[in-house]
C-alpha positions as CSV (number, residue, x, y, z in Angstrom):
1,X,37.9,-15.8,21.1
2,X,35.9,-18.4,18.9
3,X,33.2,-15.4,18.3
4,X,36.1,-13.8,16.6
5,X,37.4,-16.6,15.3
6,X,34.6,-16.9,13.3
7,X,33.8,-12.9,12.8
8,X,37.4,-13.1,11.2
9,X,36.3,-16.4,9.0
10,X,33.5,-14.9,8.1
11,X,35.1,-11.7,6.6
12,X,37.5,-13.5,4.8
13,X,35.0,-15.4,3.2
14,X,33.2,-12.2,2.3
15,X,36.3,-10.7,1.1
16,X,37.3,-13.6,-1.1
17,X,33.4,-13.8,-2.8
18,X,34.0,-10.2,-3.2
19,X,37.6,-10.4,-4.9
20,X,36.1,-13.7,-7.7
21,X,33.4,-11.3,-8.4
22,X,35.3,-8.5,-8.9
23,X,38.3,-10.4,-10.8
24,X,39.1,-10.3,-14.2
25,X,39.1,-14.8,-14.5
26,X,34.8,-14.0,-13.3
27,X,34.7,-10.9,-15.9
28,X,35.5,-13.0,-18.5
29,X,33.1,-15.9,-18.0
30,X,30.6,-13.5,-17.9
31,X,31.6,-12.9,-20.9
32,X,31.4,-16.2,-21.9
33,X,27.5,-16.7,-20.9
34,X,26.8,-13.4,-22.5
35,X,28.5,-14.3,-26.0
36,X,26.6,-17.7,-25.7
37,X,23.7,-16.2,-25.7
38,X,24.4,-13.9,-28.8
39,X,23.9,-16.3,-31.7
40,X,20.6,-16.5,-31.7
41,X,20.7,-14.9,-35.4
42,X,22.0,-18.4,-36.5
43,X,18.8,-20.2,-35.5
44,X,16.5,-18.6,-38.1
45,X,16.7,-21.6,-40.0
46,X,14.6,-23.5,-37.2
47,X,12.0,-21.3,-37.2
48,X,11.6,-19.5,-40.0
49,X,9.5,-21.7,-41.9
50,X,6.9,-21.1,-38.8
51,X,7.0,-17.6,-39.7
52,X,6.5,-18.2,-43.3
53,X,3.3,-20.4,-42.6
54,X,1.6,-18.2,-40.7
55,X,2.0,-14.9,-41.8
56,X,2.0,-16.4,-45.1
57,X,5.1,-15.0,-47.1
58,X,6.8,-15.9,-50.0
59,X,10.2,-17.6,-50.2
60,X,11.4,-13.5,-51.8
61,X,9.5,-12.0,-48.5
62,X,11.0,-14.4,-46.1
63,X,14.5,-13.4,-47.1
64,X,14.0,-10.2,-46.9
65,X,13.0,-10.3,-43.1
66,X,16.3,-12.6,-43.0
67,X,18.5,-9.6,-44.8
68,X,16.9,-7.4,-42.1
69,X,18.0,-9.9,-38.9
70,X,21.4,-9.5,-41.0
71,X,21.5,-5.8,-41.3
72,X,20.7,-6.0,-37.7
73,X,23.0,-8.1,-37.1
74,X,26.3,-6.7,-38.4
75,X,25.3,-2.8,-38.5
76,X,27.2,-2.1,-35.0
77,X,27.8,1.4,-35.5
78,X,25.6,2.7,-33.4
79,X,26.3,-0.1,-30.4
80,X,30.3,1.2,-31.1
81,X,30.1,4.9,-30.8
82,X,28.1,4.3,-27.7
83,X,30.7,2.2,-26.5
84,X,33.3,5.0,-27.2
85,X,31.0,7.4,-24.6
86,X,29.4,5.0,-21.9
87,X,30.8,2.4,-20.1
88,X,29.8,-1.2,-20.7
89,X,27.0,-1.7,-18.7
90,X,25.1,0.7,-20.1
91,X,25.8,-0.5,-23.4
92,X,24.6,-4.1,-22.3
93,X,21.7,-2.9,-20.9
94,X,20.5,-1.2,-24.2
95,X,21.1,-4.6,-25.9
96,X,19.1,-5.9,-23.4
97,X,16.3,-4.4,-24.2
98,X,16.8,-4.2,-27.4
99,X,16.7,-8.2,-27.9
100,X,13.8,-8.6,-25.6
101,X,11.6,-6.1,-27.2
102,X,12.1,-7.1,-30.8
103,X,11.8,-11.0,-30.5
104,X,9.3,-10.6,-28.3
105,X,6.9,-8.7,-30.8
106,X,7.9,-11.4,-33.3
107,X,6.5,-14.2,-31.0
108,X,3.8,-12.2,-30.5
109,X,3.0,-11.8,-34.2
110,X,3.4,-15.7,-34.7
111,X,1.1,-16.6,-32.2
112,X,-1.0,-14.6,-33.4
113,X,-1.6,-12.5,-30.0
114,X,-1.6,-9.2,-32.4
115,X,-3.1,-8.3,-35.3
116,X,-0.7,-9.5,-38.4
117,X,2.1,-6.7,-39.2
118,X,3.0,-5.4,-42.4
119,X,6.2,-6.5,-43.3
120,X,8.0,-3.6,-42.9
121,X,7.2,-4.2,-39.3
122,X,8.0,-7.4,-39.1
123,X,11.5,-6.2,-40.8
124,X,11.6,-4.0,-38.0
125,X,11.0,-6.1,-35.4
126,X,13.5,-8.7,-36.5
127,X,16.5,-5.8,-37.2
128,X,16.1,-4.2,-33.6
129,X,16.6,-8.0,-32.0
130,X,19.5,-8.7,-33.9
131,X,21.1,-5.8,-33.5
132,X,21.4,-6.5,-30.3
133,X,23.8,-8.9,-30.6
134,X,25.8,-6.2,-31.6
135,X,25.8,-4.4,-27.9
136,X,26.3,-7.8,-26.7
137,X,29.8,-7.6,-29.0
138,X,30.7,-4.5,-28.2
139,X,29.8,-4.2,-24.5
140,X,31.9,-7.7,-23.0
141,X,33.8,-8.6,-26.4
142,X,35.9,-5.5,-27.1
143,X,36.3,-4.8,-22.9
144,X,37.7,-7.9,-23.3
145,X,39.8,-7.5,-26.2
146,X,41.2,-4.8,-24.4
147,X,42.0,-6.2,-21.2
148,X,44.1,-8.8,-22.9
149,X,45.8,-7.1,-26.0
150,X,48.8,-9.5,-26.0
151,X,46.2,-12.5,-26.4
152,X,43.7,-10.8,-28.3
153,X,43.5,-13.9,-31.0
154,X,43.0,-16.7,-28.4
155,X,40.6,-14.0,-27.0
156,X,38.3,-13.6,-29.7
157,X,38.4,-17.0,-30.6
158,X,37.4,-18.1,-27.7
159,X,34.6,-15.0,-27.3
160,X,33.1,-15.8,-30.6
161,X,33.5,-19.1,-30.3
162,X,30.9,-19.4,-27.6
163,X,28.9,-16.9,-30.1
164,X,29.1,-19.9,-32.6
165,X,27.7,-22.3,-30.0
166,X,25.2,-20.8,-29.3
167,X,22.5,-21.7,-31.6
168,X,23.5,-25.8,-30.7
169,X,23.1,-24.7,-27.2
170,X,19.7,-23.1,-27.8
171,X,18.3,-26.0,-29.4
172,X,19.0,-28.2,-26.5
173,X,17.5,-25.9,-23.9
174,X,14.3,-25.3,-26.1
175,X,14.2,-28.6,-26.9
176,X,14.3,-29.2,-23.1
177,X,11.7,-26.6,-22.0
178,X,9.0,-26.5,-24.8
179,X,9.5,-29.9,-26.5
180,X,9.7,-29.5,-30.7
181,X,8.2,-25.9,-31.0
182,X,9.3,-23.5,-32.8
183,X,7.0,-20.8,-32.1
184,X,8.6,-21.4,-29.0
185,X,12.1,-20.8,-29.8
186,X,11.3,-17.0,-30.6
187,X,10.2,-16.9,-26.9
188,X,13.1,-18.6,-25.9
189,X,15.6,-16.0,-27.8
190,X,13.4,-13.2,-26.9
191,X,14.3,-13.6,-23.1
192,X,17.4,-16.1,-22.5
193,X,19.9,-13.4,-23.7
194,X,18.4,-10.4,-22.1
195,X,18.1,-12.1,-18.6
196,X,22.0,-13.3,-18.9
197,X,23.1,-9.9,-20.0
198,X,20.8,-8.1,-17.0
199,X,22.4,-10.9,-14.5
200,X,26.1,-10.0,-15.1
201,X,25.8,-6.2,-16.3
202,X,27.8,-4.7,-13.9
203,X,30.6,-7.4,-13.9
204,X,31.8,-6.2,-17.8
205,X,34.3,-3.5,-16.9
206,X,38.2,-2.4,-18.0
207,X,40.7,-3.4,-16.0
208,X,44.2,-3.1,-15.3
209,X,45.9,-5.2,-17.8
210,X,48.4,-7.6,-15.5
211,X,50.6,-9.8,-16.0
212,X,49.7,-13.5,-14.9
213,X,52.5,-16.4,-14.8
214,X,49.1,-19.0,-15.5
215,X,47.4,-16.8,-18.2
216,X,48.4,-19.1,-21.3
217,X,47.7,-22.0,-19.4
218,X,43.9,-20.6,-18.5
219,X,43.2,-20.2,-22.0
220,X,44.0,-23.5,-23.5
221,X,42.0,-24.7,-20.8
222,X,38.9,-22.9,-21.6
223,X,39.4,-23.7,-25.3
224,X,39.3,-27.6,-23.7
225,X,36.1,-26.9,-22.2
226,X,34.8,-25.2,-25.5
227,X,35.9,-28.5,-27.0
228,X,34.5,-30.5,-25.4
229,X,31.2,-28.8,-25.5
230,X,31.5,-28.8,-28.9
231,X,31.7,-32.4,-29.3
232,X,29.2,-33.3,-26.4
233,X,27.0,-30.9,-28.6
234,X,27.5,-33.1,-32.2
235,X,27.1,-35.9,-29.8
236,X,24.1,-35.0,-28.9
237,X,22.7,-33.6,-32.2
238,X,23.8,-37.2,-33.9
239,X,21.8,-39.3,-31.1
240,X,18.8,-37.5,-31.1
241,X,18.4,-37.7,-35.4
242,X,18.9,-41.8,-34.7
243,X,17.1,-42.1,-31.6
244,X,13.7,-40.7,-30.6
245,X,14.6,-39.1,-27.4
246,X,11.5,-38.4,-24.8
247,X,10.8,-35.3,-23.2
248,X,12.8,-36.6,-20.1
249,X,16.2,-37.3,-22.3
250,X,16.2,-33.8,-23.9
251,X,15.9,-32.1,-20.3
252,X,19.2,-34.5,-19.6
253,X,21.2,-33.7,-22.6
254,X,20.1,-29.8,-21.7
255,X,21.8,-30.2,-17.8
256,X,24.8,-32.1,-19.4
257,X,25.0,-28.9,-21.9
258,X,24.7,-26.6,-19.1
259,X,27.5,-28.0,-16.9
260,X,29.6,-27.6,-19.9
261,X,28.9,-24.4,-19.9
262,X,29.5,-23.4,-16.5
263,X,33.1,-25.3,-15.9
264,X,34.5,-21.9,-16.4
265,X,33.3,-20.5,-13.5
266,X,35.3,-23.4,-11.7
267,X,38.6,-22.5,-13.2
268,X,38.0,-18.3,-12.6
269,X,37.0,-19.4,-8.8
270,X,40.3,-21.5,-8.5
271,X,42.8,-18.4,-10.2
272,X,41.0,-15.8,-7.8
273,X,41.6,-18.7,-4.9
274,X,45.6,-19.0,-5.8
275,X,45.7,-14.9,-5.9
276,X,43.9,-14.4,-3.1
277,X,46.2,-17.3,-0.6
278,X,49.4,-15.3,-2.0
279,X,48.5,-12.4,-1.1
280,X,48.2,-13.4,2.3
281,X,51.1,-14.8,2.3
282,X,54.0,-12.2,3.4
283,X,55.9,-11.3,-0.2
284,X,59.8,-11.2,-0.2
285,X,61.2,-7.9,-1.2
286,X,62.3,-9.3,-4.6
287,X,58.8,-9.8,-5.5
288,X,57.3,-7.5,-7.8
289,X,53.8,-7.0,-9.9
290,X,53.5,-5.2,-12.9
291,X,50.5,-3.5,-13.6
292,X,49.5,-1.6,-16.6
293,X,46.6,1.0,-16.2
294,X,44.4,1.9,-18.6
295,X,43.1,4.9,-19.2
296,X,42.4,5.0,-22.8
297,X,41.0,2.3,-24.8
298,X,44.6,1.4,-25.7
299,X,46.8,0.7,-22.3
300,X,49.6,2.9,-23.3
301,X,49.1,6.2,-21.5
302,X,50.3,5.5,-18.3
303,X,51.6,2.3,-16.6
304,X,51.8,1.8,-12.9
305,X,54.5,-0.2,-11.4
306,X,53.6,-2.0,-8.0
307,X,55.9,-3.0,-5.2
308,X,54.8,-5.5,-2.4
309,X,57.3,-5.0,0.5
310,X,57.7,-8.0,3.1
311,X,54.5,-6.5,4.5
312,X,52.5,-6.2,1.6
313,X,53.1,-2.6,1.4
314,X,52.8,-0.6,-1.4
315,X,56.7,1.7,-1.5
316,X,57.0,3.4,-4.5
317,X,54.3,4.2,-7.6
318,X,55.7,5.5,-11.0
319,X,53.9,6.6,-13.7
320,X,55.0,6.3,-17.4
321,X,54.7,9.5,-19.3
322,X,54.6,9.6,-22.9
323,X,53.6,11.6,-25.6
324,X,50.4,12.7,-26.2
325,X,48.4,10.4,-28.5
326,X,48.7,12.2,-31.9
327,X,45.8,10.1,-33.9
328,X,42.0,12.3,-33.6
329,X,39.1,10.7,-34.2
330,X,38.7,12.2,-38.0
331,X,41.9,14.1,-39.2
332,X,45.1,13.2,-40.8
333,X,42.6,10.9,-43.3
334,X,45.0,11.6,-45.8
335,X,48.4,10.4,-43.9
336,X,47.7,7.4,-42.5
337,X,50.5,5.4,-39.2
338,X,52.2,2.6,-40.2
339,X,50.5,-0.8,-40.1
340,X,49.6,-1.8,-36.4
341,X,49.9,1.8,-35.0
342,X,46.5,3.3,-34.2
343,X,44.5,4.6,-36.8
344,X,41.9,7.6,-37.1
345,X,38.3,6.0,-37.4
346,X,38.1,8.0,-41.0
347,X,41.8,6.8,-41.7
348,X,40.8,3.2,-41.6
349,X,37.9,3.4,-43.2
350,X,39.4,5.3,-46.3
351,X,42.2,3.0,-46.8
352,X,42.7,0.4,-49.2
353,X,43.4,-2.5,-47.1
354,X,39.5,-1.8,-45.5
355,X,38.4,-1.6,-48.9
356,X,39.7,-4.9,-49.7
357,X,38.4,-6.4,-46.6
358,X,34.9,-4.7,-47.1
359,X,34.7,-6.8,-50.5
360,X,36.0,-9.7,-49.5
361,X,33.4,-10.0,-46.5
362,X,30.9,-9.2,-48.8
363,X,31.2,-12.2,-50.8
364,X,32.4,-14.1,-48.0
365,X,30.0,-13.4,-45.1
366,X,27.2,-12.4,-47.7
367,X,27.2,-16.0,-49.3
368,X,27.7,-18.0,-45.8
369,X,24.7,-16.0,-44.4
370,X,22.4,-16.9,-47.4
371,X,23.3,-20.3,-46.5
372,X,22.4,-20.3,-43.0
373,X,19.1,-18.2,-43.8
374,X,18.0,-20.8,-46.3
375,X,18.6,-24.1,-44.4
376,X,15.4,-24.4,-43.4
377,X,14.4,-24.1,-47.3
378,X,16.9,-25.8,-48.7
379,X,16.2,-29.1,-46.1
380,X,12.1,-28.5,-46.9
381,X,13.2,-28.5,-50.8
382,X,14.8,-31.8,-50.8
383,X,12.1,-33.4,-48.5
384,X,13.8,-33.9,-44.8
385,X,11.7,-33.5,-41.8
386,X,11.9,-31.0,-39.3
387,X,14.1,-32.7,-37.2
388,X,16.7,-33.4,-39.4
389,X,16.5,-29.3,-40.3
390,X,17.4,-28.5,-36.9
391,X,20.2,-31.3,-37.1
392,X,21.8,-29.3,-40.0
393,X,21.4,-25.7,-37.7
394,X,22.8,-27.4,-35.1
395,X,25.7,-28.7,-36.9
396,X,26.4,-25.4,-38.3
397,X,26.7,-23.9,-35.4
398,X,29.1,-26.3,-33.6
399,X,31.2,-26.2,-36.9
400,X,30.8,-22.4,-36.5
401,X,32.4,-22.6,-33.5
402,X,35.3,-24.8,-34.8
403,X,35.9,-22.0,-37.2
404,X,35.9,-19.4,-34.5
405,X,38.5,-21.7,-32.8
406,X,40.9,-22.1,-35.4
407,X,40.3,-18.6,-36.8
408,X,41.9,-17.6,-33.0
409,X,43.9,-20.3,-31.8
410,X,45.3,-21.9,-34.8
411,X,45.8,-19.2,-37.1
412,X,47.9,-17.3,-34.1
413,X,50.6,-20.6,-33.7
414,X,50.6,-20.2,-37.6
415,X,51.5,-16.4,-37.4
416,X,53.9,-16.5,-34.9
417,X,55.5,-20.1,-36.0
418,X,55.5,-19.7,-39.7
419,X,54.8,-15.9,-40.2
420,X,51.4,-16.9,-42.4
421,X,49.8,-13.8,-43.0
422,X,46.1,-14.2,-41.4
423,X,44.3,-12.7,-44.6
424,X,45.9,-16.3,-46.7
425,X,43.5,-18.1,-44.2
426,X,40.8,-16.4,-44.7
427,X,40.8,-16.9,-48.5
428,X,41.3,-20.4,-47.8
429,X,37.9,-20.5,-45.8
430,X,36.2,-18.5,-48.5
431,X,37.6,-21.5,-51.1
432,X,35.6,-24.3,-48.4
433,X,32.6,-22.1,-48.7
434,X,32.3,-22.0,-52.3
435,X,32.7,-26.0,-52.1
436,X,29.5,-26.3,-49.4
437,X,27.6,-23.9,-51.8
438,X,28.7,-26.5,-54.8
439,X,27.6,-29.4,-52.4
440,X,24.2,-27.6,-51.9
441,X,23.5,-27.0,-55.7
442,X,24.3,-30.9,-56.9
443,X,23.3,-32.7,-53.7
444,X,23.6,-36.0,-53.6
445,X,23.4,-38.5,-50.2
446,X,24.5,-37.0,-47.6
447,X,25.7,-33.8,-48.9
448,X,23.7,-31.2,-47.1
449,X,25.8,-32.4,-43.9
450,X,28.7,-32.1,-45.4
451,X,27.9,-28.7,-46.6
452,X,26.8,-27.5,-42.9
453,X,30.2,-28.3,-41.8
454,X,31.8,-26.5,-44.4
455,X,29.4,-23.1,-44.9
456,X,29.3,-23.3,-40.8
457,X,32.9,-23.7,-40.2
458,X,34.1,-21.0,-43.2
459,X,31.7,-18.5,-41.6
460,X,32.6,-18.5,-38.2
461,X,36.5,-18.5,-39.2
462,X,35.8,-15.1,-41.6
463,X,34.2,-13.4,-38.9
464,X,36.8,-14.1,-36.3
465,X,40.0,-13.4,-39.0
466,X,37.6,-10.5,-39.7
467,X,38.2,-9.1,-36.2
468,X,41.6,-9.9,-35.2
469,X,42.5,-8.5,-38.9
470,X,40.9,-5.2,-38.2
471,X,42.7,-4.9,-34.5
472,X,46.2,-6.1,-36.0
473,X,46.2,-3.6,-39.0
474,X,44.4,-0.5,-37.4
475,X,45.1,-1.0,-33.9
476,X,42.7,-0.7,-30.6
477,X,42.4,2.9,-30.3
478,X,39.0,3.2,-32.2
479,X,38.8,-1.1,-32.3
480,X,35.2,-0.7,-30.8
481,X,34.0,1.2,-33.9
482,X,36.0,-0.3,-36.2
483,X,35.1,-3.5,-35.9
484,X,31.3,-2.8,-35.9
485,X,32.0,-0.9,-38.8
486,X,33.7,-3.5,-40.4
487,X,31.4,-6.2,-40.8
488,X,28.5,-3.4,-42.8
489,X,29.7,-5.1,-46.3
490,X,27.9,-9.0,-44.5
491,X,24.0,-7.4,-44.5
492,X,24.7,-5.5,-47.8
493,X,25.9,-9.3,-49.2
494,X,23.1,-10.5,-47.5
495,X,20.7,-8.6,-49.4
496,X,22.1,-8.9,-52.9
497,X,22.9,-12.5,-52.5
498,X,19.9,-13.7,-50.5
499,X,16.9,-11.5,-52.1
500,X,17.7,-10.8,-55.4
501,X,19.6,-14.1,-56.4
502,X,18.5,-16.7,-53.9
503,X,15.0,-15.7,-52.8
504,X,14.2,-14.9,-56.3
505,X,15.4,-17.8,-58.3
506,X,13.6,-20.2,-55.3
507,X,9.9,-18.2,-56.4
508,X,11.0,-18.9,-60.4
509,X,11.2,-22.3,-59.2
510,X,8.1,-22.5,-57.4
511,X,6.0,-20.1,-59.7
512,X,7.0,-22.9,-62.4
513,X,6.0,-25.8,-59.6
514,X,2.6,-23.8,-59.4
515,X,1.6,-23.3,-63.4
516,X,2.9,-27.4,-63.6
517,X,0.0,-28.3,-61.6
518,X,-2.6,-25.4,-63.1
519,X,-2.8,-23.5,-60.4
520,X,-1.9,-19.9,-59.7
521,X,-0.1,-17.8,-56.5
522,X,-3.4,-16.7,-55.0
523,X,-4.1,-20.2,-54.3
524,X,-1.7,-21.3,-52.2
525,X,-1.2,-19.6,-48.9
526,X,3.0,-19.8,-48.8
527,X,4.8,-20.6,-52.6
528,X,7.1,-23.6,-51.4
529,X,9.5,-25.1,-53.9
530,X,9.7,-28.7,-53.7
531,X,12.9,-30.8,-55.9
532,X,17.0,-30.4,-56.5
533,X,16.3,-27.7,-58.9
534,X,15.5,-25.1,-56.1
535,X,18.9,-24.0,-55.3
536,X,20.8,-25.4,-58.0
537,X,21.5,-21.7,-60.3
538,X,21.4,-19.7,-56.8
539,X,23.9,-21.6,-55.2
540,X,26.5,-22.1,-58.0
541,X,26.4,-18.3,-58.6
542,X,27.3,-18.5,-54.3
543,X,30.4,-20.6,-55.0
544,X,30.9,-18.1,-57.8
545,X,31.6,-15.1,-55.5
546,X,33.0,-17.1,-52.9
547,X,35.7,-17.7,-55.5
548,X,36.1,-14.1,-57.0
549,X,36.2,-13.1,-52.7
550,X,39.1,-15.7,-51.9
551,X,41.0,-13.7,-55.7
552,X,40.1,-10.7,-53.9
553,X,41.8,-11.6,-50.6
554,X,44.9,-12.7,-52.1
555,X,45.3,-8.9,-52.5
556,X,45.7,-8.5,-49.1
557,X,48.1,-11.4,-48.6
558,X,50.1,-9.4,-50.9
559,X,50.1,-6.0,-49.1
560,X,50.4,-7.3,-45.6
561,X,53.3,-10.4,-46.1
562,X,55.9,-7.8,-45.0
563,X,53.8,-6.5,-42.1
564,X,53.3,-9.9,-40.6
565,X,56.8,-11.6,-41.2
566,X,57.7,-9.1,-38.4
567,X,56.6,-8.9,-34.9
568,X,53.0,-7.5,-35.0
569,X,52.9,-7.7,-30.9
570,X,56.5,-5.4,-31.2
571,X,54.6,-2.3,-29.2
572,X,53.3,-4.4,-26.4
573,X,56.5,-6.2,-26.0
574,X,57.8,-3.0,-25.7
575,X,56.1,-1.5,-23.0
576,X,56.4,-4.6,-21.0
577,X,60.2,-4.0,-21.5
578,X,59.7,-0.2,-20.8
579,X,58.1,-1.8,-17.4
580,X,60.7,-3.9,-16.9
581,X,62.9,-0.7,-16.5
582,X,61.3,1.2,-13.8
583,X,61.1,-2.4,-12.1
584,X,64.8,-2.8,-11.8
585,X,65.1,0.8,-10.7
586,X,62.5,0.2,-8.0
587,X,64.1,-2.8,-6.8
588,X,67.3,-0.8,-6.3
589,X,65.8,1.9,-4.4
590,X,64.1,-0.4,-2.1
591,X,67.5,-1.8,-1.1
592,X,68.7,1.3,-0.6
593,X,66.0,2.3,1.4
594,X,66.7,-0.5,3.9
């Protein structure tokens, strides 16, 4: 008897492990962990300046190997039809491999363990390893999107909020395992990221969208743990810049980081827990789940209606038909569904509202990214030390995250309390932008921290409105291609803003530096500007387009006021109601069964 006592124990502990691991609550702090390892873009600021030393470029040169990481970066077509064909794991694996491969050729180059690359190689190398962020997106993001449609701002606040994190959380883990290195760090990003997404590949997967009675009160609870990483993380950043901190300390401040991180698997292990002691409970009659399959990206082709009998017995099964989904890929480009139906890939693309939102992230994102590329520089310029440049990357990306955060959570009890549509806050965020540009260009005491909160928070709001915009108005069917699609106007910013404006004002500069002191390019190794005049011109044309970017967005708030004073989560709510139906009718054929 006590042999199958514990044979039975066993099992069930086996069959528990099995149900956390399959659950949606362990699904999405996978998710987590990979998104926090998908920033390391943001970090180029900390070790860029290595890469400039060595290989000896030229501030123009430099930013065009950060344009690259950009178009990288944001170019997620390719990661977005794949996702439309393959399931997820296949699409995280080719991330994988992706991010390892292309940092890790960059570290290579650095260190000098291979002969120097031409730059278009370097270029090369640098746009394959940030592209993979996009995989990373597409694979656990938008499965995760999808398997909570009605919460799909607190969602993607939360997802990219991690993403915004990320770079703080790097810096305390590379700080912990290779002391102040930068070379390092490329190591660091070249195999951190792939190993999480290789770890937890076959745990990002649809599901059935459910219903769950503690699902609001899960996510305010992650966003608390997100908080309070985030301040741990400034916490952090602040003591080490006022304290010299040995070897010993950093490894601390990286376990207190990491536990941070982790707290979510706590909460996913306590939900599976709760689920998994009611079901062995016996159910009363009365008691019924709803579950909504899905079998297209969007969950509205069949839901399945589950009834639990007193012995946990399934009694009836009902699917909803409906119509067959009218909207193809590429046709009816011309007639376009109402706002919030689904729209053709081509229909979205070819309508004005995307066309307002492509310029409108090309000043935006385009200006907040030449920020973030140029920290490094711009900290170099006005004569701070290395530490204090990685304090400034590290407070952008903990402000980056705040954005995220408020982008998801805030603007969504602003929607649904006050009917603000979500395109007015994002030409509010484009406004703070344009006055950290303006902080950058006259700097004065202080003001380069000031400005890495602004440029840092601003960004990681656009992105996220960026998102949630792009599902609310075109709707989920094509959401994984959309989206990707949506962000191509950031790199082509990038490019004009950073190379032609920024990287080539910064040589005029220096080339002026250089003739000051008789001496000409082929005698200095790297052409460094050194003074307030660096960025002054570059960055006031920034806050320029920042401004004409918010006038653009206004646009927008124009066309879409009516569409958001309604109820933009009217479908869902419906089929939930729909739902409701079939559940009633169940329940009455149940009692007259017995």
């Amino acid at each position: 008897m006590a042999t199958d006592h514990q044979s039975n124990g066993h099992c069930q502990c086996c069959s528990f492990l099995l149900q956390v691991l399959r659950g949606r609550w362990f699904m999405m702090f996978a998710s987590f962990l990979i998104m926090a390892g998908a920033g390391a873009t943001y970090l180029f600021g900390t070790y860029s300046k290595e890469i400039k030393s060595t290989l000896g470029y030229d501030q123009t040169t430099l930013n065009l190997l950060s344009t690259c990481k950009d178009l990288g970066a944001n170019v997620g077509v390719l990661s977005g039809l794949l996702a439309e064909v393959t399931p997820p794991w296949l699409v995280l694996l080719v991330g994988s491999a992706m991010n390892f491969g292309g940092y890790f050729m960059i570290w290579l180059a650095v260190m000098k363990k291979i002969a120097k690359p031409k730059v278009w190689q370097m270029c090369l190398y640098i746009c394959i390893g940030a592209n993979s962020q996009n995989f990373a997106n597409t694979g656990s993001l938008v499965t995760c999107v999808k398997n909570f449609p009605e919460s799909r701002g607190m969602m993607l606040g939360l997802m990219k909020g991690f993403v915004g994190l990320s770079g703080a959380v790097f810096t305390q883990i590379y700080l912990a395992i290779y002391g102040n290195d930068a070379k390092s760090m490329i190591l660091l990003i070249a195999w951190l990221p792939a190993l999480v997404s290789l770890v937890f590949v076959y745990t990002i997967r649809p599901l059935k969208v459910s219903s769950h009675p503690n699902e609001l009160k899960v996510f305010y609870e992650y966003l608390y743990i997100t908080i309070s990483l985030a301040l741990c993380l400034m916490g952090l950043t602040i003591a080490q810049k006022q304290a010299h901190f040995p070897h010993v300390g950093y490894i601390g401040s990286a376990i207190a980081v990491c536990i941070f991180v982790f707290l979510p698997l706590f909460i996913a292990v306590r939900e599976e827990f709760a689920a998994w002691q009611q079901r062995k409970q016996p159910t009363p009659a009365s008691a019924v789940v709803i579950v909504f399959e899905q079998t297209t990206p969007v969950a509205t082709k069949s839901e399945i209606v589950e009834i639990e009998s007193d012995h946990s017995q399934t009694l009836q099964t009902e699917n909803k038909k409906q119509e067959p989904d009218q909207t193809p890929c590429c046709g009816n480009i011309f007639k376009p569904p109402k706002r919030g139906e689904d729209y053709g890939i081509l229909q979205a693309l070819l309508s004005i509202d995307m066309l307002i939102l492509f310029l409108a992230t090309f000043c935006g994102l385009g200006c907040s990214l030449t920020a973030i590329d140029n920290l490094g520089q711009i900290g170099e310029s006005l004569g701070y030390p290395q530490h204090t440049i990685n304090t400034f990357v590290s407070l952008v990306s903990i402000w980056n995250y705040f954005g995220r955060v408020f982008a998801g959570f805030v603007s969504e009890i602003i929607l649904l309390k006050y009917k603000v549509p979500r395109p007015l806050i994002m030409a509010i965020s484009l406004i703070l932008s344009a006055v950290g540009d303006v902080l950058i260009a006259f700097p004065k005491p202080g003001s380069v921290y000031v400005a890495s909160l602004l440029v840092g928070f601003s960004y990681g709001a656009q992105l996220t409105l960026l998102f949630i915009i792009i599902s609310e108005l075109f709707g989920l069917k094509y959401y994984s291609t959309l989206f990707n699609c949506g962000q191509l106007a950031s790199p082509l910013g990038s490019y004009v803003l950073n190379v032609i404006v920024v990287g080539r004002l910064y040589d005029r500069e220096a080339m002026k530096q250089l003739a000051e002191k008789g001496m000409t390019r082929a005698m200095v190794k790297d052409l460094t500007c050194i003074g307030r005049q660096c960025y002054r011109l570059s960055f006031t044309i920034l806050a320029g387009v920042n401004i004409f970017g918010a006038l653009i967005t206004f646009i927008l708030v124009m066309r879409t006021r009516r569409y958001y004073s309604g109820d933009i989560y009217k479908k869902f709510k419906e089929q939930i109601a729909a739902a409701n139906e079939k559940k009633m009718a169940a329940k009455q054929n149940v009692s007259g069964n017995t």
